[in-house]
C-alpha positions as CSV (number, residue, x, y, z in Angstrom):
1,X,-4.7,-35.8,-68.3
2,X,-6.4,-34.8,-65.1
3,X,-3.3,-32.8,-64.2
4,X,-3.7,-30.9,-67.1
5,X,-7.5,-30.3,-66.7
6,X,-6.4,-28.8,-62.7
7,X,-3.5,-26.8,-64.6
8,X,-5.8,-24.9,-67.0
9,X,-8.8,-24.7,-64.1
10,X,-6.1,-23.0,-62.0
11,X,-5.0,-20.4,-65.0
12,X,-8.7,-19.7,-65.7
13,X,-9.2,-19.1,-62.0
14,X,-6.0,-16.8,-62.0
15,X,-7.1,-14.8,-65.4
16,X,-10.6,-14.2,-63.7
17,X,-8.7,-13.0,-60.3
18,X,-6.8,-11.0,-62.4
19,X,-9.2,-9.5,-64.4
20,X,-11.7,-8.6,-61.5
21,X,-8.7,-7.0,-59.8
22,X,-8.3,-4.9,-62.9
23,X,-11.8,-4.1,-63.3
24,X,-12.0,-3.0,-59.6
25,X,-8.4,-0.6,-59.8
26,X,-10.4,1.0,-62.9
27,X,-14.0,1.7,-61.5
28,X,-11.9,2.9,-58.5
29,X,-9.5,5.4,-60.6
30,X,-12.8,6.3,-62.3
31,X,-15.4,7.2,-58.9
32,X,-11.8,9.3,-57.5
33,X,-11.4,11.0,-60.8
34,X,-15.6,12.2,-60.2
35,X,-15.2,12.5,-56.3
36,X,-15.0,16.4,-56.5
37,X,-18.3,16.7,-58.5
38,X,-20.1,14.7,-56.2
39,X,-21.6,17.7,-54.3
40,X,-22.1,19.9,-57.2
41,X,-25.3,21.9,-58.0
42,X,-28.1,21.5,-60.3
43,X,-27.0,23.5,-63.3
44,X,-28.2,24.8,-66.7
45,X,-31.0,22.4,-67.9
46,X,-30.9,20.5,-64.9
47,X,-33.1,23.3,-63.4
48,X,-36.0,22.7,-65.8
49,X,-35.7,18.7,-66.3
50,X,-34.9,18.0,-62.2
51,X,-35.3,20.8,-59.6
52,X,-38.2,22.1,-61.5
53,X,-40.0,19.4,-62.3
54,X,-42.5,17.7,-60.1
55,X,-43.1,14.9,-61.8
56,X,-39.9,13.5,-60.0
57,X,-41.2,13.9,-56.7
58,X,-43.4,10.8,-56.6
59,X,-42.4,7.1,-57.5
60,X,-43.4,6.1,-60.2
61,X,-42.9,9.5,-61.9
62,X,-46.0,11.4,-62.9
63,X,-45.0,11.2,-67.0
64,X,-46.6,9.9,-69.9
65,X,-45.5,6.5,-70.6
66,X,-46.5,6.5,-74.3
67,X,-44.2,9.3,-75.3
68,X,-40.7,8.5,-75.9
69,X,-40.1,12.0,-75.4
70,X,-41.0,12.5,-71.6
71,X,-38.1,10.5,-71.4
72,X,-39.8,8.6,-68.4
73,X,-36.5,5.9,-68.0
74,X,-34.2,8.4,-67.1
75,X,-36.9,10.5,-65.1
76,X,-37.8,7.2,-62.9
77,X,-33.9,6.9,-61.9
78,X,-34.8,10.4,-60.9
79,X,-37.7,10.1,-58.9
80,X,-35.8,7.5,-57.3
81,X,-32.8,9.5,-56.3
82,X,-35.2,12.4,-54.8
83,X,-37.1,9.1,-52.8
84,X,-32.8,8.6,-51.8
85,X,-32.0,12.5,-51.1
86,X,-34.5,15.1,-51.9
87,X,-32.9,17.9,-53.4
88,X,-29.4,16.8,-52.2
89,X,-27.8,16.4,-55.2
90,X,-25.0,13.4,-54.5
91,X,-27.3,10.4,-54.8
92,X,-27.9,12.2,-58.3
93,X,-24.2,12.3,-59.2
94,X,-23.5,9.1,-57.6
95,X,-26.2,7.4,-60.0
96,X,-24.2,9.0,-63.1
97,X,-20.7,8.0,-61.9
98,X,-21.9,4.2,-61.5
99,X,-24.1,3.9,-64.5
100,X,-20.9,5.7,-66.3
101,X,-18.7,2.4,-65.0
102,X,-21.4,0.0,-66.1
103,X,-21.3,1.7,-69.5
104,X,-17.8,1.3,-70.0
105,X,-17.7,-2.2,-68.9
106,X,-20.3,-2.9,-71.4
107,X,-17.8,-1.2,-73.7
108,X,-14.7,-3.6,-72.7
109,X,-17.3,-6.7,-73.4
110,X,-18.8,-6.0,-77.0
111,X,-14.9,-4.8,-77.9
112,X,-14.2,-8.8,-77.0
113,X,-16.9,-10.2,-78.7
114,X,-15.4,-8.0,-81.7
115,X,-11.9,-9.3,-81.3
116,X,-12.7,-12.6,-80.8
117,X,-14.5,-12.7,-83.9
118,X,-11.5,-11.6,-85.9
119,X,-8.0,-12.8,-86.6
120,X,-6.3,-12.5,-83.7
121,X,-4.6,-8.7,-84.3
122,X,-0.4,-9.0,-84.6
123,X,1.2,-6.4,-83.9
124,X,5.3,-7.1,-82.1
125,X,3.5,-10.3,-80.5
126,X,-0.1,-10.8,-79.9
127,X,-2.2,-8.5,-78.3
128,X,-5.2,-10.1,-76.8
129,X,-9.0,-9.4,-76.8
130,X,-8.8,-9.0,-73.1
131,X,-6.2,-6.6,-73.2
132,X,-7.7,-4.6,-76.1
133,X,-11.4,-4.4,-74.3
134,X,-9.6,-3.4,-71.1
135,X,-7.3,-0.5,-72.7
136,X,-10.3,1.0,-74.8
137,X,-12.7,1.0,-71.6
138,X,-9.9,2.5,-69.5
139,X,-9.2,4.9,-71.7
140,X,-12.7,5.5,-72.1
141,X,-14.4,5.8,-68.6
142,X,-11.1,8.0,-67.6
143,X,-11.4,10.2,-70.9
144,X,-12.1,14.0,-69.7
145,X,-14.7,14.1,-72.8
146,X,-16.9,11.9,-70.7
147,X,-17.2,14.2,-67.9
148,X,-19.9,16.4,-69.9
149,X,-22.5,13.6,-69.0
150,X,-21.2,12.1,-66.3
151,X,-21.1,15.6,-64.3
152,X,-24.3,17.4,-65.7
153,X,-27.4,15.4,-64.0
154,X,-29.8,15.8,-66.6
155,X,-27.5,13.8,-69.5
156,X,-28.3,10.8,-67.7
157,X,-30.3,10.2,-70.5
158,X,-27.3,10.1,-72.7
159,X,-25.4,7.4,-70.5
160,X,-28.9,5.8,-70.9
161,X,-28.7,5.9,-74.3
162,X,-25.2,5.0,-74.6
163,X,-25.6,2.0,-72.5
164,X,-28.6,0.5,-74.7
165,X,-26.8,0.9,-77.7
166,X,-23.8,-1.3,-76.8
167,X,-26.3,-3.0,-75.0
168,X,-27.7,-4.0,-77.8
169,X,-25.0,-4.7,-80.0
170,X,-23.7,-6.9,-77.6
171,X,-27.1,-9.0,-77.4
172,X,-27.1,-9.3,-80.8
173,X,-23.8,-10.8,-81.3
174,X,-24.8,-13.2,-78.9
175,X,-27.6,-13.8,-80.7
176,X,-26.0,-14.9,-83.5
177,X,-24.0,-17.6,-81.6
178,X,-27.4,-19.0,-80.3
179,X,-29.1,-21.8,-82.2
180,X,-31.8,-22.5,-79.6
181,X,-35.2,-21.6,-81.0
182,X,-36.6,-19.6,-78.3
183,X,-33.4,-17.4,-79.2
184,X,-33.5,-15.6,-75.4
185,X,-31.0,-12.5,-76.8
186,X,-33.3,-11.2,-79.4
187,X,-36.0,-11.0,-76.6
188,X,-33.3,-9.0,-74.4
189,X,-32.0,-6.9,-77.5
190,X,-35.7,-5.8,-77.9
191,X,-36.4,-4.9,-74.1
192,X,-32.8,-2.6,-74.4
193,X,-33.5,-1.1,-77.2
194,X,-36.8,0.2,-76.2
195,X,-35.4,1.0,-72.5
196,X,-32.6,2.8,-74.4
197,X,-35.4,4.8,-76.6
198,X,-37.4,6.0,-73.8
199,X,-34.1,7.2,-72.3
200,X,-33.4,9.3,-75.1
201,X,-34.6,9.3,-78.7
202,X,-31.0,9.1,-80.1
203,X,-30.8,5.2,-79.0
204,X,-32.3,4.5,-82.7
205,X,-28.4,5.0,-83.8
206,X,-28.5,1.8,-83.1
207,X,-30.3,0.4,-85.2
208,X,-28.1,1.2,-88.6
209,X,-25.1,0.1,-86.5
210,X,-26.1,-2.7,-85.5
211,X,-27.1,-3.8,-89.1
212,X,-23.9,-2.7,-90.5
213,X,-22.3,-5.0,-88.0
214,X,-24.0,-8.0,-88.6
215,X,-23.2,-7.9,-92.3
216,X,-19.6,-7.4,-91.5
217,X,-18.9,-9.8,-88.8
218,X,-22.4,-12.2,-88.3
219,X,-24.1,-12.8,-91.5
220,X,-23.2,-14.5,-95.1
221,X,-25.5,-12.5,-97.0
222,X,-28.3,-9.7,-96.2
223,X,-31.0,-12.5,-96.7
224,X,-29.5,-14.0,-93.9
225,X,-29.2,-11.0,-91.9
226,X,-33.3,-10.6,-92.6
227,X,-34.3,-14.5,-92.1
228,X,-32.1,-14.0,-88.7
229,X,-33.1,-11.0,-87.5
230,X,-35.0,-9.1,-89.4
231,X,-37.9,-8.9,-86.9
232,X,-35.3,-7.7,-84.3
233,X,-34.5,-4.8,-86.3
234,X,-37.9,-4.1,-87.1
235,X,-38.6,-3.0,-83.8
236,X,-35.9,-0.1,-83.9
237,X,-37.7,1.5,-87.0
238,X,-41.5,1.0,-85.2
239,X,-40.1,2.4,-82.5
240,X,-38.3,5.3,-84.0
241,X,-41.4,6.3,-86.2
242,X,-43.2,6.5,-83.0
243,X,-40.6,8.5,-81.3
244,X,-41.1,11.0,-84.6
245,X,-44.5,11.2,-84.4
246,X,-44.6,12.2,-80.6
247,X,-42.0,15.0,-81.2
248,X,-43.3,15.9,-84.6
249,X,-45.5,19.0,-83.3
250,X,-42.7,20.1,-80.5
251,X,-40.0,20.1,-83.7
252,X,-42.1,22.2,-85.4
253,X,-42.1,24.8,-82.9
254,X,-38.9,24.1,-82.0
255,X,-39.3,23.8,-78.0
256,X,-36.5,24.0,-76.3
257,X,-34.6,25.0,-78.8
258,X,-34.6,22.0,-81.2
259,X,-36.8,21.6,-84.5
260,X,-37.5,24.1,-87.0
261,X,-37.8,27.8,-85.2
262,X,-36.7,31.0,-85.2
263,X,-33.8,30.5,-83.2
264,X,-32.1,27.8,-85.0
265,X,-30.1,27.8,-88.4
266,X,-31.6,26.9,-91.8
267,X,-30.5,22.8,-92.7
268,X,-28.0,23.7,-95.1
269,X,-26.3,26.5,-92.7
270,X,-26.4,23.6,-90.3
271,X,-25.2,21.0,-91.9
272,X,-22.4,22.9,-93.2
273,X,-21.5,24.1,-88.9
274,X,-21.7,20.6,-88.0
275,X,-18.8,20.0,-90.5
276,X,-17.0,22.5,-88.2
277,X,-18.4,21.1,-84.7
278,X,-17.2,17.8,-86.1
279,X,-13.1,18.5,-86.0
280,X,-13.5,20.5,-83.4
281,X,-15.1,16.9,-81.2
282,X,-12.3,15.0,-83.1
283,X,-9.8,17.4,-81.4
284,X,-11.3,17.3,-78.1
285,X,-11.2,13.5,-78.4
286,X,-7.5,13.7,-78.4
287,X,-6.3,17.1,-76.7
288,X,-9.3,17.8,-74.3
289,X,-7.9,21.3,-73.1
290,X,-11.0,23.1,-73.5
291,X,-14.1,21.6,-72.3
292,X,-17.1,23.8,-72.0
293,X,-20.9,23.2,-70.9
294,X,-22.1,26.2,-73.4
295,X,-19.6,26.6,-76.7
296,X,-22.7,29.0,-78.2
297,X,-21.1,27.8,-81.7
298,X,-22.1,30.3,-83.9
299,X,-23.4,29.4,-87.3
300,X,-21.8,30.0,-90.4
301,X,-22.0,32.6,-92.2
302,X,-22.2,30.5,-95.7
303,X,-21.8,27.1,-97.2
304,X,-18.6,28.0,-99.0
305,X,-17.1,29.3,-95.8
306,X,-17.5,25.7,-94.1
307,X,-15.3,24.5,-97.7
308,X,-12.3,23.6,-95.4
309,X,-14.1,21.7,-93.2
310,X,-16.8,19.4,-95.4
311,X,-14.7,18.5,-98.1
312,X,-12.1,16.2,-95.6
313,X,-15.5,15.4,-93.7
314,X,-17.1,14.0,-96.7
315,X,-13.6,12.0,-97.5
316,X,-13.8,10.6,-94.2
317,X,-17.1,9.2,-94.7
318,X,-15.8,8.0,-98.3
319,X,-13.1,6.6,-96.8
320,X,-14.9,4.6,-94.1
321,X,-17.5,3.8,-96.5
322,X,-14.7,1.9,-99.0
323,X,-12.7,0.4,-95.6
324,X,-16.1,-1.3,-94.6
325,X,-17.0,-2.5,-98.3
326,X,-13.7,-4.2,-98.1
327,X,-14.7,-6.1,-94.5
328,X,-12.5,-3.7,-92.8
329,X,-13.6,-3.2,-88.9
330,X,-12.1,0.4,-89.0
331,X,-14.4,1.3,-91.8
332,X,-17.8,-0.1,-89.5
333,X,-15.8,2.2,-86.4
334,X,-15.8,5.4,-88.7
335,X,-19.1,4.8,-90.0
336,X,-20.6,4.0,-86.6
337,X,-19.2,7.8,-85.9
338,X,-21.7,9.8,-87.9
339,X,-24.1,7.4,-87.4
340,X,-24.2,8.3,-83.6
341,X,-24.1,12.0,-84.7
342,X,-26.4,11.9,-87.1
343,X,-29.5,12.8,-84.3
344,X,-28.4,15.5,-83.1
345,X,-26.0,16.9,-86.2
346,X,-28.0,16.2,-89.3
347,X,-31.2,17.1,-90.6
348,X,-32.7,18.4,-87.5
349,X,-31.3,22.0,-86.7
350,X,-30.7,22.8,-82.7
351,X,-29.9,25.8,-81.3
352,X,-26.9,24.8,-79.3
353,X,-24.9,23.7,-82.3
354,X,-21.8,22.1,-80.1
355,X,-21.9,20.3,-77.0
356,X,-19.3,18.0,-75.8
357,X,-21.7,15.5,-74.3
358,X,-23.3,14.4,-78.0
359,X,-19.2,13.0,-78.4
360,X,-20.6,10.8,-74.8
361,X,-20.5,7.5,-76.9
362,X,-18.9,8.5,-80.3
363,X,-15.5,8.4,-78.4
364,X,-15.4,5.0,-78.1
365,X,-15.1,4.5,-82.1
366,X,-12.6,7.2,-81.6
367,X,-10.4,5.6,-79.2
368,X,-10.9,2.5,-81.6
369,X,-9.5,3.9,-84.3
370,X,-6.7,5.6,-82.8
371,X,-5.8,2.0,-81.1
372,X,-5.3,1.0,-84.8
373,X,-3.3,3.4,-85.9
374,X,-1.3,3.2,-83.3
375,X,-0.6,-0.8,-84.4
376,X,-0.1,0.1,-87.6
377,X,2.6,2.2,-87.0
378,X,4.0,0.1,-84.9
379,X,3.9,-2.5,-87.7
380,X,5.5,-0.4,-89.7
381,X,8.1,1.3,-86.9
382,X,8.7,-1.5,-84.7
383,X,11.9,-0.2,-82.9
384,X,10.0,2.8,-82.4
385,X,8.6,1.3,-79.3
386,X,9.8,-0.5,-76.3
387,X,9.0,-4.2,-76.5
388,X,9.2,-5.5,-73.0
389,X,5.7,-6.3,-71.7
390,X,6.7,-4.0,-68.6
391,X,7.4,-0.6,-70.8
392,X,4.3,-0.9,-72.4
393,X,2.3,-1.4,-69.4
394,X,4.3,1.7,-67.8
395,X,3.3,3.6,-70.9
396,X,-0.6,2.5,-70.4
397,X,-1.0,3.7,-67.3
398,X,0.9,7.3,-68.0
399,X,-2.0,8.0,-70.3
400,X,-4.1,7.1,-67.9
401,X,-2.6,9.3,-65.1
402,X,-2.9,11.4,-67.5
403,X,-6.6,11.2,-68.3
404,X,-7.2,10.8,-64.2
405,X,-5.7,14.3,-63.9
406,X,-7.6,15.9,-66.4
407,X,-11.1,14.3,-65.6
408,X,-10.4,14.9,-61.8
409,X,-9.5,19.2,-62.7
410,X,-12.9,18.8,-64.6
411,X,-14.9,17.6,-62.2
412,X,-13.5,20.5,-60.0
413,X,-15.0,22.6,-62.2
414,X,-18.3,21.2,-61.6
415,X,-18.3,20.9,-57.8
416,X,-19.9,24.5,-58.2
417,X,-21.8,26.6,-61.0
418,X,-19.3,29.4,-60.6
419,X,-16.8,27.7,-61.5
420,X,-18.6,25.8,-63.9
421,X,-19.3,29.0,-66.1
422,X,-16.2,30.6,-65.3
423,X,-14.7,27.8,-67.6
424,X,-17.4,28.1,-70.2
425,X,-16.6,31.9,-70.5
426,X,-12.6,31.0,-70.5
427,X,-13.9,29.2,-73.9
428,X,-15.6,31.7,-75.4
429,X,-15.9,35.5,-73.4
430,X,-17.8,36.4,-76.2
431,X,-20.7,33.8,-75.5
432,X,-23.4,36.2,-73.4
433,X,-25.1,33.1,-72.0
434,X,-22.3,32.1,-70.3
435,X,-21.2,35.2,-68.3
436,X,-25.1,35.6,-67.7
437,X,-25.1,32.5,-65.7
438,X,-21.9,33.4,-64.5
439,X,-23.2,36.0,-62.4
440,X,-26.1,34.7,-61.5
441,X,-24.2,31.6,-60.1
442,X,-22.1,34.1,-58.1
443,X,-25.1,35.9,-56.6
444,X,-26.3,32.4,-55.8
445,X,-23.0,30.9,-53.8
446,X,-21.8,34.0,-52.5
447,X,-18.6,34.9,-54.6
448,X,-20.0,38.7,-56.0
449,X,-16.7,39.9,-54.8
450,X,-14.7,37.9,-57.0
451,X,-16.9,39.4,-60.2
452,X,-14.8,42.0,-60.9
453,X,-11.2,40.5,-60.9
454,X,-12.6,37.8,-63.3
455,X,-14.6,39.5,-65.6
456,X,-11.3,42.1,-65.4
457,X,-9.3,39.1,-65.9
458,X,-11.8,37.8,-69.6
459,X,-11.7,41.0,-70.9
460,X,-7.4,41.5,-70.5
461,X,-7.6,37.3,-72.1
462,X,-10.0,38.7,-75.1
463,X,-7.5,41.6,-76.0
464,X,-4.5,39.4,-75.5
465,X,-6.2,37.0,-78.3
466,X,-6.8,39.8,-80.7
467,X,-10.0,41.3,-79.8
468,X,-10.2,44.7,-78.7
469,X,-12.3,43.6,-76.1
470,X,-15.8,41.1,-76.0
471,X,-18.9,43.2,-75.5
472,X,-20.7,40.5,-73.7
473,X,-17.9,40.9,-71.2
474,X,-18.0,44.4,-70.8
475,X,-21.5,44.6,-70.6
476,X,-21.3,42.6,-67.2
477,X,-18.2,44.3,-66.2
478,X,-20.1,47.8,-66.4
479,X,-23.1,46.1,-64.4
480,X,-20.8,45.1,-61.7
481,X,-19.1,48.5,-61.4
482,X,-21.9,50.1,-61.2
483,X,-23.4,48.1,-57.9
484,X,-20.4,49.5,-56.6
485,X,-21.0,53.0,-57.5
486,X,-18.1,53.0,-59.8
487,X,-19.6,55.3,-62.2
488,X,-16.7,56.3,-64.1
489,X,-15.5,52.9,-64.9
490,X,-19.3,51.4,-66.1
491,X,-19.8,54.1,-68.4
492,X,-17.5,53.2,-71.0
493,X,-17.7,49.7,-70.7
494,X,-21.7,50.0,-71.4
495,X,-21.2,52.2,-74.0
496,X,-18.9,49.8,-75.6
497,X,-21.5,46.5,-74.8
498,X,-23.9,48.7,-76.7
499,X,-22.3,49.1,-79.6
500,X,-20.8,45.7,-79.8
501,X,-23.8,43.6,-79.1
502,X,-26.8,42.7,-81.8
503,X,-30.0,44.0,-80.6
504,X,-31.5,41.5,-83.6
505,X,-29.4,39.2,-83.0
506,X,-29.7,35.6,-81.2
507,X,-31.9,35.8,-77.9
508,X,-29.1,36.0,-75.4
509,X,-27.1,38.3,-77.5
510,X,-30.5,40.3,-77.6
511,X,-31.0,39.9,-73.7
512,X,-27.4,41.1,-72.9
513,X,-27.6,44.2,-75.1
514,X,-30.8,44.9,-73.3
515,X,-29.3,44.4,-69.9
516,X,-26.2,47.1,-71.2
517,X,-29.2,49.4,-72.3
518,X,-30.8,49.5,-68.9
519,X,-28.2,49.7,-66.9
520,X,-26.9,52.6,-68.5
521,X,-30.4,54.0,-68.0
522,X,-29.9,53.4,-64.4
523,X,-26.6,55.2,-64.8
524,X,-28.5,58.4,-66.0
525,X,-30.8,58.5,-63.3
526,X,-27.8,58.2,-60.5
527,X,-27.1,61.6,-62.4
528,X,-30.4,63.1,-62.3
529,X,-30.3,62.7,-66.4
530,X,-34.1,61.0,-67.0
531,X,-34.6,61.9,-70.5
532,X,-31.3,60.1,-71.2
533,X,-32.1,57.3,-69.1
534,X,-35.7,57.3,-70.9
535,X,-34.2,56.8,-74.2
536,X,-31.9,54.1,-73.1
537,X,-35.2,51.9,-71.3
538,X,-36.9,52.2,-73.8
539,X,-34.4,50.9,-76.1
540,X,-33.4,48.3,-74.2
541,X,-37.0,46.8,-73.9
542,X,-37.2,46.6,-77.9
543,X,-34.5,44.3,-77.5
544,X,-36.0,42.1,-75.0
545,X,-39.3,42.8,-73.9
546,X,-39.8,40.2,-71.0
547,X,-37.4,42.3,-68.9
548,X,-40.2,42.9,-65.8
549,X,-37.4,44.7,-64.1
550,X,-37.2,47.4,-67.4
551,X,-40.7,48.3,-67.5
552,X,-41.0,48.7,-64.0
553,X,-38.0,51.5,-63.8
554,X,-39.8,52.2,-67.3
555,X,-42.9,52.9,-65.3
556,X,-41.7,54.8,-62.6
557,X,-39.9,57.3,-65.2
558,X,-42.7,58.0,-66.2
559,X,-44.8,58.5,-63.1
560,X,-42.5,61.3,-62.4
561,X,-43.4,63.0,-65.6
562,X,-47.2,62.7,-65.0
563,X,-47.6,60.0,-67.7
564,X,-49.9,58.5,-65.6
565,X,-52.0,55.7,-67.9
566,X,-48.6,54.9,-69.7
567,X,-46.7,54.4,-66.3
568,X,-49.9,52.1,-65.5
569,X,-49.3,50.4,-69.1
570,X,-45.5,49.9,-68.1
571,X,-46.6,48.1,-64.8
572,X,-49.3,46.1,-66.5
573,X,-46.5,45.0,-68.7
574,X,-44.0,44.1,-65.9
575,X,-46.8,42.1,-63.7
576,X,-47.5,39.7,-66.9
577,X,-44.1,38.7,-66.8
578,X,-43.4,38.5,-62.5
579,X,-47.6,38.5,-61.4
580,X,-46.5,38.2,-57.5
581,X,-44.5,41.3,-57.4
582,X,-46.0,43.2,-55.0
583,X,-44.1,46.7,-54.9
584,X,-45.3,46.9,-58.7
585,X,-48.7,46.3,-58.0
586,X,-48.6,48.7,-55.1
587,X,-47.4,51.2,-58.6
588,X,-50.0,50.2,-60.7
589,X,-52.8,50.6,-58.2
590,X,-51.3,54.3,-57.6
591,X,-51.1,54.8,-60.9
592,X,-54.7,54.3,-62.0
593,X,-55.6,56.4,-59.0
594,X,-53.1,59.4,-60.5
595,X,-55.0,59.0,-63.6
596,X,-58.5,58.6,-62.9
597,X,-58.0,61.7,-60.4
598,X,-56.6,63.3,-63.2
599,X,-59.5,62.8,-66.1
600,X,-62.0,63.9,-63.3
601,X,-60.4,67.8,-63.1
């Protein structure tokens, strides 16, 4: 007997060994696969959330704690990291990678508590909890999806989020193994899901998840889901409603892009995209090829265009619907999909209608589901695929070398914002936001020589897929032949931005075709040509009219024709938008002088 006790102390000492080692090899792979991002810049809205925002700059952060939407977990880790660094950003990326491990590892445990709730799953032999929690939280740490908000600072508050959800689910299902009365893991569930809340609104997903979980694997009956923990789940829903009310006036403006302005689609229109945006994340989650910060979805053009996309979108959610009325854990996986979604692709319109980093999470249901397909067909093919315990491992870690390889080329592409936009504008050349910060990221690290062969290079990639050419590109092309002095060359390519790009369309699209405007006024004047160049200012500034470097040329156009007190308007106008420009002041002053001379002859 006591020999038998020492024998199965000595394997449960071995499996832990084993099991740190693997988790260890994995949080390795994962840290080498983000090593060349560790350096990268602040980017996009990292500008106005981090290096912008002095609230980070003291510990604790200057934010207000009662508003859900100030974000103020996320913005403490920040204020730590600048304590750590200042404005050196690898304590910042560092943060991400390792809160990105903890998150998976989270992953691997509430995908044991799931297994080793159910039958154990048969499939050519057993195949463990252990070994199904590792494989999905390999898979998933190393998955080149994940690199969207592990890479870009700001969506800490994503991995935040992520991490209090399965946080979350995890106490709960611990919960329900507890029959002590102080009950300890509904007191930690509630202190995650309000951590996870204040990270980022979209935590509340787990709320309905959680619920739909319980009834499938915890509790007889919903009454016993309520008597248990109904007051748990309470706290999700006070908590939510708070987080609405807080945001309500900001989503009726629409700040940042979010909420009902201007900018963004009608609901319907939206709804209908997100149908799109939703294969296309389903596509990325196996075949991540094209991985972009800044997709600039457009929106469709009408309902019954988006036909091919919502009708097997809807039979997906029927189908996952009927698999988890029928105590199927594939049907809770499918349905924990939307529900994850649902934030940030339902009944709140957003301007940026597809990023990859809103998938951050709703992999992992993904991965889930693919898992059981995978033993289904090998059910159902079972000489299909090797049987040795040795060929399967081998096969394991090729899609992980895999995975490694294509994370680790990501993260490249984040190690500077060149590169960064350069693969946003390989996506899509025709998305003006992109090449915009494409040149701006040259200008700030130095590569303005290497403008031309690229934006060459878009534009011969656009034509090769069809196009005749993208506007947006040539619209930056002409600008950059025309610092050069390359006259001949930017004319046509300005002319052709002109025609191609909105000037009522979305704000960048609006922006660029002003940019094209102007610098084809700026052409004219290199050619002594001002009523031409007048005409094309002045066009260009209906488009956008917080273009301070437009109504200054604007201005001094019009100087030289004597139009004194509408030169003096022009500079007024530019000073509203840049008030410490000083040359333009110097204008303005002269100006008024000009015209006051002027009415006293």
């Amino acid at each position: 007997m006591i020999a038998a006790i020492r024998t199965a102390n000595d394997m449960s000492n071995n499996q832990t060994t084993t099991n740190l080692r693997y988790v260890a090899l994995i949080s390795l792979l994962v840290s080498v696969a983000y090593l060349p991002a560790i350096n990268g810049p602040f980017v996009f809205d990292d500008a106005k959330n981090v290096l912008d925002n002095p609230a980070i700059t003291v510990f604790p952060p200057d934010v207000n704690w009662q508003n859900p939407a100030s974000r103020w977990l996320s913005t403490s880790t920040f204020a730590v990291n600048y304590q750590i660094s200042g404005w050196e950003t690898w304590t910042y990326h560092a943060t991400n990678i390792a809160l990105h491990i903890a998150c998976g590892w989270l992953l691997a445990l509430l995908v044991w508590e799931l297994l080793s709730r159910r039958k154990p799953v048969e499939s050519c032999g057993s195949f463990p909890a252990r070994n199904a929690a590792f494989l999905v939280a390999a898979i998933w740490m190393l998955h080149p999806l994940a690199s969207s908000a592990v890479a870009y600072i700001v969506q800490r508050s994503e991995i935040l989020a992520a991490c209090s959800i399965v946080g979350f689910l995890i106490a709960v299902m611990r919960d329900s193994s507890t029959e002590s009365r102080s009950r300890p893991w509904q007191w930690i569930a509630a202190v995650i899901i309000v951590a996870g809340i204040c990270s980022k609104t979209n935590a509340v997903s787990a709320l309905p998840i959680a619920i739909l979980l319980d009834k499938l694997l915890l509790s007889r009956s919903w009454r016993t889901l309520i008597k248990r923990r109904g007051l748990l789940y309470l706290l999700p829903v006070v908590m939510g409603t708070l987080s609405i009310w807080f945001l309500l006036p900001g989503l009726r403006r629409g700040d940042a892009g979010v909420g009902f302005s201007d900018e963004v689609p009608a609901i319907p229109i939206y709804l209908a995209t997100q149908s799109q945006v939703f294969w296309h994340y389903i596509w990325l989650c196996v075949w991540p090829s094209e991985l972009s910060i800044d997709y600039r979805w457009p929106p469709v053009t009408s309902i019954a265009t988006a036909l091919p996309w919502i009708v097997p979108t809807l039979m997906l959610l029927g189908f996952g619907l009927w698999r988890y009325r029928i105590g199927k854990l594939d049907g809770w996986l499918i349905l924990s999909l939307f529900l994850l979604l649902a934030p940030t692709s339902t009944l709140i319109p957003i301007t940026d209608i597809a990023v990859d980093h809103r998938m951050y999470l709703g992999l992992a249901p993904v991965i889930g589901l693919c898992l059981i397909l995978v033993r289904h067909f090998v059910s159902l093919r079972p000489n299909w695929i090797p049987q040795s315990s040795a060929a399967r491992f081998g096969i394991f870690c090729a899609i992980l070398t895999c995975l490694f390889l294509r994370t680790y080329t990501r993260a490249q592409d984040w190690s500077s914002g060149f590169d960064l936009w350069l693969s946003a504008a390989k996506v899509t050349p025709s998305n003006p936001r992109a090449l915009q910060n494409l040149t701006s990221a040259a200008k700030d690290e130095g590569r303005e020589n290497e403008l031309i062969p690229v934006l060459s290079e878009l534009q011969h990639q656009a034509r090769a897929a069809g196009q005749f050419s993208s506007p947006a590109v040539a619209s930056r092309l002409g600008e950059e032949y025309l610092k050069v002095g390359n006259l001949r060359q930017a004319e046509p390519l300005l002319r052709e931005a002109i025609a191609g790009l909105d000037p009522a369309g979305t704000i960048d699209e609006r922006q660029e075709h002003a940019a094209a405007r102007i610098n084809l006024a700026l052409l004219h004047l290199q050619r002594a040509e001002p009523e031409a160049a007048e005409v094309h200012l002045r066009a260009g500034l209906r488009s956008d009219p917080k273009l301070a470097h437009g109504h200054a040329i604007l201005g001094d156009l019009l100087m030289q024709k004597a139009a004194y007190a509408e030169a003096a308007t022009q500079f007024r106008l530019a000073l509203a938008i840049q008030p410490e420009w000083e040359q333009v002041k110097d204008d303005l002053a002269k100006a008024i002088a000009l015209q006051a001379a002027m009415s006293t002859r």
